[in-house]
N, C-alpha and C positions, 0 to 999 in steps of 0.2 A: 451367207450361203454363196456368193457370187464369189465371193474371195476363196472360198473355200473349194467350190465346185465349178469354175467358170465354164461358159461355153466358148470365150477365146478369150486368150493373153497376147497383148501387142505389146509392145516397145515404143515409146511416143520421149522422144527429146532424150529425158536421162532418167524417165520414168517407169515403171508397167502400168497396162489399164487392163484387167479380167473384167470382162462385161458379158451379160446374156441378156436377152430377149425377153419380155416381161410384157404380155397383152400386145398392145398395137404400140409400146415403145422397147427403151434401151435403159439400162443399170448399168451403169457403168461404176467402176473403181478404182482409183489410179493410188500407187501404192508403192515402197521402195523396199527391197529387200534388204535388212541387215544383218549377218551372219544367217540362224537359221527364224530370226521372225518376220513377217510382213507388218511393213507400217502403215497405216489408212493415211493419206494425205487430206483426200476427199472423194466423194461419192456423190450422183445426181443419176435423176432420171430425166431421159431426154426423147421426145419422140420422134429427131431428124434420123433413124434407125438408119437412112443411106446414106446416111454423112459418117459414119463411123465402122456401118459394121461392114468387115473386110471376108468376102466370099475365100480369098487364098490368102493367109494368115502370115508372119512373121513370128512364126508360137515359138516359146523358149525350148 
């Protein structure tokens, strides 16, 4: 669902990561576009939620 629906998409190195907010952490999933499908690299939940999530976005 995170990939599908995200609450943000960033740009990290030569990657995307759609991640949203889930309880008191973070879902993140970083992911590479190839023509029209998304490929899952990996995905983790993490609760450093201010280490990652970005108040003003870089969104595609």
């Amino acid at each position: 669902m995170v990939l599908m629906n995200p609450q943000q998409v960033m740009v990290e190195d030569d990657v995307l990561v759609a991640q949203s907010k889930r309880g008191e952490g973070l879902l993140r999933v970083i992911f590479v576009e190839i023509g029209n499908t998304k490929r899952i690299l990996t995905l983790y939940w993490t609760n450093q939620v201010n280490r990652y999530w970005q108040e003003e976005t870089n969104e595609r």
